[in-house]
C-alpha positions as CSV (number, residue, x, y, z in Angstrom):
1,X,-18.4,33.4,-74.1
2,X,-17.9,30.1,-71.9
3,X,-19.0,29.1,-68.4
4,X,-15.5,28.1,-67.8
5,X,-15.3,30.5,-65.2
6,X,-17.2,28.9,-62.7
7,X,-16.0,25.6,-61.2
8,X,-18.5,22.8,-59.7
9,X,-19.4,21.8,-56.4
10,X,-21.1,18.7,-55.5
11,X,-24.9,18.2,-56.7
12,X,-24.1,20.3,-59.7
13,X,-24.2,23.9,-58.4
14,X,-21.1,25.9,-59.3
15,X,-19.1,29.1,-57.8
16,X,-21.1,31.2,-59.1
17,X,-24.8,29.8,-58.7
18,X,-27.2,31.5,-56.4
19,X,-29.7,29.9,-54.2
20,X,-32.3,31.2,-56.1
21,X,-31.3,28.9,-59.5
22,X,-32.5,25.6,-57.5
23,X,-36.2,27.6,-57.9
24,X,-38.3,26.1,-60.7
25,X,-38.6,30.1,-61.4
26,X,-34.6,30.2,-61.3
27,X,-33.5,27.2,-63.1
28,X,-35.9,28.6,-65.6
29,X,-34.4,31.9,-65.8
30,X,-30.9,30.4,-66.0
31,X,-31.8,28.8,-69.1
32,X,-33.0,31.8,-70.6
33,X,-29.9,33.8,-69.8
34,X,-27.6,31.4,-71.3
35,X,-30.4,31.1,-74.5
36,X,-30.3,35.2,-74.9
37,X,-26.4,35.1,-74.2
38,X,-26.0,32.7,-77.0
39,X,-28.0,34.4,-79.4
40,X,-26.5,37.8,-78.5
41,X,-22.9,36.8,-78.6
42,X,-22.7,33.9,-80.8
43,X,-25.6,34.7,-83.4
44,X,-25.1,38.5,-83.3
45,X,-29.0,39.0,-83.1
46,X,-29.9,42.4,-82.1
47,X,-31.1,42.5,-78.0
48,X,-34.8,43.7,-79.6
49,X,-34.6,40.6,-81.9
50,X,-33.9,38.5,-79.2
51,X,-37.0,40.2,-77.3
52,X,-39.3,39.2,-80.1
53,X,-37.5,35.6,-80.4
54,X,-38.1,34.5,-76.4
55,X,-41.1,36.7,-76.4
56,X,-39.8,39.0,-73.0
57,X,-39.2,42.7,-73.2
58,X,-35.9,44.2,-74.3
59,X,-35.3,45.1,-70.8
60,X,-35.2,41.8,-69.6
61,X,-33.2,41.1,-72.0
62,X,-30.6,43.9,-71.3
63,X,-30.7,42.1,-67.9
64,X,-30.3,38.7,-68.7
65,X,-27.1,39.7,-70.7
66,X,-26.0,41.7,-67.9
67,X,-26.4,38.7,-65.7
68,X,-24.1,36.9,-67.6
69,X,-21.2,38.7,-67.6
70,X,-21.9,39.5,-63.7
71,X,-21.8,35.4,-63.6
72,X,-18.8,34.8,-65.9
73,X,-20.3,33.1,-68.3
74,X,-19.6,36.0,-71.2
75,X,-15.6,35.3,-71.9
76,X,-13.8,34.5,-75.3
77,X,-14.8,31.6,-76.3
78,X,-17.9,28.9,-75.3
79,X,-17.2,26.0,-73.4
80,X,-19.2,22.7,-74.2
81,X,-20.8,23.0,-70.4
82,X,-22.8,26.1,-71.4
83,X,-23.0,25.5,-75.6
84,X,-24.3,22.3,-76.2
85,X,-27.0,22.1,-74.8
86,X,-28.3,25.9,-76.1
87,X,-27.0,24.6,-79.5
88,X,-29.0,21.4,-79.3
89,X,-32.0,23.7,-78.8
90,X,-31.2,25.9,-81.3
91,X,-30.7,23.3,-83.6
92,X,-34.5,21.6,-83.1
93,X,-35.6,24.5,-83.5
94,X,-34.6,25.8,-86.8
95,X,-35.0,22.1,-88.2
96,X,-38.9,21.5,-87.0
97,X,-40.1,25.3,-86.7
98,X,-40.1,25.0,-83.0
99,X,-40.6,28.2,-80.8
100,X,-38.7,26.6,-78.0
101,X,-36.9,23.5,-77.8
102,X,-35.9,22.6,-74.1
103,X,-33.1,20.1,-74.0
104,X,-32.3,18.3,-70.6
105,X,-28.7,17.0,-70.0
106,X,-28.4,13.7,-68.6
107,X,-25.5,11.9,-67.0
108,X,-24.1,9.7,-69.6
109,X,-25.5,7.9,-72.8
110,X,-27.5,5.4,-71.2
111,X,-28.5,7.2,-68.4
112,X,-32.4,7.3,-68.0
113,X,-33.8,9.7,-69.9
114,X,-36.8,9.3,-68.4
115,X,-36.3,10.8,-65.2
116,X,-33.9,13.8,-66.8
117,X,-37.1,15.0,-69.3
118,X,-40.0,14.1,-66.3
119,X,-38.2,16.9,-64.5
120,X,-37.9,19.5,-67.3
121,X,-41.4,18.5,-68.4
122,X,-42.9,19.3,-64.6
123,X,-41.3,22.3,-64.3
124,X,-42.5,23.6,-67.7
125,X,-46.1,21.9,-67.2
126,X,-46.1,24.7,-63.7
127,X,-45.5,27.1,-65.3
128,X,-47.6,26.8,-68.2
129,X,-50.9,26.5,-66.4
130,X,-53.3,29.3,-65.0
131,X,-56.8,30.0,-64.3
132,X,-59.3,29.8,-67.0
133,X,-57.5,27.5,-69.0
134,X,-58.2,24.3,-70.9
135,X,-55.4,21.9,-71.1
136,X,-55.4,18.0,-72.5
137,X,-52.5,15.1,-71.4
138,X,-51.5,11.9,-73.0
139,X,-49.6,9.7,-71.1
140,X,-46.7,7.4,-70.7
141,X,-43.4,6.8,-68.7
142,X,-42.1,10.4,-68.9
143,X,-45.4,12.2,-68.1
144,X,-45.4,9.8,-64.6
145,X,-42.1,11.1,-63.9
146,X,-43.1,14.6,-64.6
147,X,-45.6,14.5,-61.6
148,X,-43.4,15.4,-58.8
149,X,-41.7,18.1,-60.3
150,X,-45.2,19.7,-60.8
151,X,-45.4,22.7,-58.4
152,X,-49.1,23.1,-56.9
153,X,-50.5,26.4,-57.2
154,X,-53.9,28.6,-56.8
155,X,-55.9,28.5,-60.4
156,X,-59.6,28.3,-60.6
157,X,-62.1,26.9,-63.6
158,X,-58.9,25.0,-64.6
159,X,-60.0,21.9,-66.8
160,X,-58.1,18.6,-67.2
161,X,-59.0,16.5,-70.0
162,X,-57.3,13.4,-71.1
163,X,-56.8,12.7,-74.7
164,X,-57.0,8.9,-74.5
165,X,-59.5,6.0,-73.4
166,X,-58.2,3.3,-70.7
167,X,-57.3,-0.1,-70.5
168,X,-59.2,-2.6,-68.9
169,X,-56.3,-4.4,-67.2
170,X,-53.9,-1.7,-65.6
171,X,-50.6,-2.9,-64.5
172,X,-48.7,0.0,-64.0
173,X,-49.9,3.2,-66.0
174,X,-53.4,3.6,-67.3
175,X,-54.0,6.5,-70.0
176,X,-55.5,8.4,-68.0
177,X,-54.0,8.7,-64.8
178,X,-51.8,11.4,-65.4
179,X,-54.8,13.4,-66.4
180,X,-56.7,12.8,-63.2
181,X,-53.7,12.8,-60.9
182,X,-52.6,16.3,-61.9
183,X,-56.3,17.4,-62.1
184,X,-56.1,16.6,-58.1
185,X,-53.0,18.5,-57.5
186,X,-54.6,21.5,-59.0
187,X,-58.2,20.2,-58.1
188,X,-59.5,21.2,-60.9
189,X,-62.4,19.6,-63.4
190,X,-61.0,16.0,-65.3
191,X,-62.7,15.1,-68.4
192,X,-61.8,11.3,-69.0
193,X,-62.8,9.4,-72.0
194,X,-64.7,6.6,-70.3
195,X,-64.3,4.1,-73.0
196,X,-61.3,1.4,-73.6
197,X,-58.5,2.8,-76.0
198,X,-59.0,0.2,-78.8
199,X,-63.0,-0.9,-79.1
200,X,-64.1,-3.3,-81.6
201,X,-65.0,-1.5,-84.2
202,X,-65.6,1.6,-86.2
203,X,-69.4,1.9,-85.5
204,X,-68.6,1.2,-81.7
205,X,-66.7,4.0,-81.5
206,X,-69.4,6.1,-83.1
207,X,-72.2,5.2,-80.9
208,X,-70.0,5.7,-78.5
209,X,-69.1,9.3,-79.2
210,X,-72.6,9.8,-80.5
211,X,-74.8,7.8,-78.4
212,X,-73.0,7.5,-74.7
213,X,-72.2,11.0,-73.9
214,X,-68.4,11.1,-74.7
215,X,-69.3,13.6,-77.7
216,X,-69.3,15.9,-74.8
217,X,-65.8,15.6,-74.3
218,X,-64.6,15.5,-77.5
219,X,-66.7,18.7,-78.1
220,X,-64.6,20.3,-75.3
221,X,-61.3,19.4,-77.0
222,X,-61.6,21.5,-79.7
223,X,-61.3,24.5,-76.9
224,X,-58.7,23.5,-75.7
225,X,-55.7,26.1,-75.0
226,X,-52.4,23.7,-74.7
227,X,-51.8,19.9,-75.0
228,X,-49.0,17.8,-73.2
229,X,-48.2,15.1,-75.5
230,X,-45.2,11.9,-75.5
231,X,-44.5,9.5,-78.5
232,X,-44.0,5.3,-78.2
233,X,-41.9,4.0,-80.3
234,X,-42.1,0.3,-82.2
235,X,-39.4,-1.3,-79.7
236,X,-39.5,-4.2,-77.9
237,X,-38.9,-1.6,-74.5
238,X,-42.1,0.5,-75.5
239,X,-44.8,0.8,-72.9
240,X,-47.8,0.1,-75.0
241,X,-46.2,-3.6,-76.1
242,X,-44.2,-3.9,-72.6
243,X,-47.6,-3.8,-70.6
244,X,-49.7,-6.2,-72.9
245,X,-51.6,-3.5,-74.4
246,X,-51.4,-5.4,-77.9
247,X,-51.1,-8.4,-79.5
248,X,-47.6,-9.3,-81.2
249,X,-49.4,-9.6,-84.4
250,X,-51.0,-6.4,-83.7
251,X,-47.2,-5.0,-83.7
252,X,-46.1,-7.1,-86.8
253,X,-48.8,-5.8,-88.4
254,X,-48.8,-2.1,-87.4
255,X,-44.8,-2.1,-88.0
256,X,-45.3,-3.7,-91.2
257,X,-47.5,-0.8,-92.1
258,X,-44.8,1.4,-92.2
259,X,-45.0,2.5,-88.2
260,X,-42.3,4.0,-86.3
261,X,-44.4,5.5,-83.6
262,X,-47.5,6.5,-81.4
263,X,-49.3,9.5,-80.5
264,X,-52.1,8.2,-77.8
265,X,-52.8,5.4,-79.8
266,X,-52.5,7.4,-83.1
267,X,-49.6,5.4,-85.4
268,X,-47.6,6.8,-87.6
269,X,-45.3,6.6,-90.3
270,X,-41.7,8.5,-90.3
271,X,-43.5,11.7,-92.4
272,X,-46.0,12.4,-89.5
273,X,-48.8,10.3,-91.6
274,X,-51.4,7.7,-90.0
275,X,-50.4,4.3,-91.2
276,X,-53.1,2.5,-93.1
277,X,-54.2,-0.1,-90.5
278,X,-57.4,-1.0,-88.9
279,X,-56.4,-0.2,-85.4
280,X,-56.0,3.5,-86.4
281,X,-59.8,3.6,-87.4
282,X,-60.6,1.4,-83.6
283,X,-58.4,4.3,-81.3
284,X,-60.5,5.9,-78.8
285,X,-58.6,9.3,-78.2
286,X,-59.0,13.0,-79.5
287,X,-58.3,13.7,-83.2
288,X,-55.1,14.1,-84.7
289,X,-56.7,16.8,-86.2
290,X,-58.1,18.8,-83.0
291,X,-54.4,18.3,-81.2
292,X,-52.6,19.7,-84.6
293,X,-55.5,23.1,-83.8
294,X,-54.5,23.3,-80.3
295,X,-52.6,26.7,-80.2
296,X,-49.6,25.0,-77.6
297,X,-48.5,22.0,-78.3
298,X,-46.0,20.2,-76.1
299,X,-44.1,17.1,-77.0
300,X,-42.2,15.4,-74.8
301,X,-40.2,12.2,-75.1
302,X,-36.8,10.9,-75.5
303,X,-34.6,7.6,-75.0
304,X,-33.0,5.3,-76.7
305,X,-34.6,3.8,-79.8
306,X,-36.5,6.8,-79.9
307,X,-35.2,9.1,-82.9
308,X,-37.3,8.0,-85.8
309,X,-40.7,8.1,-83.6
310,X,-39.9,11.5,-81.9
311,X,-38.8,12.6,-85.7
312,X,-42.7,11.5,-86.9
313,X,-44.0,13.3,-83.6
314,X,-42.7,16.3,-84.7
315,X,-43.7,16.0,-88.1
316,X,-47.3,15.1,-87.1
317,X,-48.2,17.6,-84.4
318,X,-45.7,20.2,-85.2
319,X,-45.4,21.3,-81.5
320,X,-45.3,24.8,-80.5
321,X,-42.5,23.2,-77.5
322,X,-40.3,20.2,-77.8
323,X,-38.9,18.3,-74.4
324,X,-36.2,16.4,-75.0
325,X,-32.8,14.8,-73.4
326,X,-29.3,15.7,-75.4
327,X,-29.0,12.6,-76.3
328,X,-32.2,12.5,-78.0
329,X,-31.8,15.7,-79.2
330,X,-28.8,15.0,-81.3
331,X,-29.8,11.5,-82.5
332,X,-32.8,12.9,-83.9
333,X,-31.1,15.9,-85.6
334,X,-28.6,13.6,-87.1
335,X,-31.2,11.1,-88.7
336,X,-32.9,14.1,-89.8
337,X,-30.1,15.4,-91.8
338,X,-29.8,18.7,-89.9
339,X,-27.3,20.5,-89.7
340,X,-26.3,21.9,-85.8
């Protein structure tokens, strides 16, 4: 099986592409055909088992196999164009009990991942949401990317909520902008947690969940159908210490206490545990706890530097979907010890 067949033409489209492929609906179904062709041809799972795996019917499946020897992408052997990435994904998600893994290529190995995940995570994010449904965002770099490749659609009694407090001095992202700027696209209800990310102290968070209405929110969390979460990671590059967000003791401190990464605010270790530290215990955002009981769970990140605090991201939530960048994808399975 290999996509050797088909040569390229400039902008990435080969021989054998169709028009319809540059359709969020057909770059998604691409992606699917090469996944059922892989698991058909190179795993030598039954076309009903590969039903049940991508959760489609076993007529779409017949189809999508179809499609690919119509494309000539069903030969002899695989060429790295069409494997790798497919194996990547295949890869995450037999090591971390993912039901999908989506791996985006980028164009070199420091390349900005950034912009290569924003695009798969937009496209995924538009198709994930419908009517009725209740659907909480962190934030950071690669959720700002993932805007514009968000395709606006009709839902109704859609509500937004975002899963972290603000900042008081915003210089280029604030928590919660993704959360109301999508919310606008769809306009649909935003549920903001109108409080700073860090307060004072433990009984100031309580009074103000308790006391100042924001127990409404949280209350609403725990209904929520899906979450769209990204990791930080304990670099000098990452966005929470980049903008000023906290103290350089504050990072000491918090790496010193065995930190790797952030989940809105959350740290944690390279297992997936909170760290023992004060500022876990001060973060006003949505329980660990409610986002691990979210029935989808979307993590998306990816960079350099990243593989240890993507690694205790996936240990931590244990997403339902993982958004990643190859590089990324193979760095983490690698310090991971898993085999690909």
């Amino acid at each position: 099986m290999t996509g050797g067949a088909a040569t390229t033409r400039p902008g990435g489209l080969s021989e054998t592409s169709s028009l319809a492929d540059l359709s969020p609906t057909g770059r998604r179904s691409a992606r699917l055909r090469l996944r059922a062709a892989w698991m058909y041809y190179v795993e030598g799972m039954t076309q009903s088992a590969i039903a049940e795996a991508l959760d489609i019917g076993r007529v779409t499946v017949v189809r999508l196999l179809a499609d690919a020897r119509a494309l000539n992408e069903v030969k002899i052997s695989l060429s790295r164009e069409i494997a790798e990435l497919p194996r990547l994904e295949m890869g995450l998600q037999k090591a971390f009990g993912l039901r999908e893994a989506v791996v985006a290529p980028v164009s070199g190995p420091f390349a900005d991942a950034t912009s290569a995940i924003g695009a798969a995570t937009g496209l995924f994010i538009s198709d994930l949401i419908r009517s009725d449904m209740k659907i909480g965002f962190g934030w950071g770099r690669t959720l700002m990317r993932a805007l514009g490749f968000i395709d606006e659609k009709t839902v109704s009694n859609l509500q937004v909520i975002s899963l972290l407090g603000g900042i008081t001095k915003a210089k280029q992202y604030n928590p919660s902008e993704f959360a109301w700027q999508l919310s606008r696209l769809f306009q649909a209800d935003c549920h903001l947690i109108a409080a700073p990310a860090i307060v004072d102290s433990v009984e100031t968070k309580q009074a103000l969940i308790e006391r100042c209405g924001l127990g409404t929110v949280y209350n609403l969390a725990r209904e929520m159908d899906a979450v769209v979460l990204s990791v930080g990671e304990m670099e000098s590059e990452s966005t929470s210490l980049r903008f000023g967000f906290f103290s350089d003791a504050d990072w000491a401190s918090l790496i010193a206490a065995g930190a790797v990464g952030d989940v809105i605010y959350n740290f944690i270790d390279i297992e997936g545990r909170p760290v023992d530290h004060p500022i876990n215990s001060r973060v006003m955002s949505i329980p660990i706890e409610t986002l691990q009981a979210t029935p989808e769970r979307i993590l998306t990140s990816g960079g350099p530097g990243k593989a240890k605090a993507v690694i205790a991201a996936l240990r931590m939530l244990r997403p339902t979907v993982f958004i990643t960048d190859e590089i990324t994808a193979a760095a983490v399975l690698e310090e991971a010890g898993a085999d690909y």
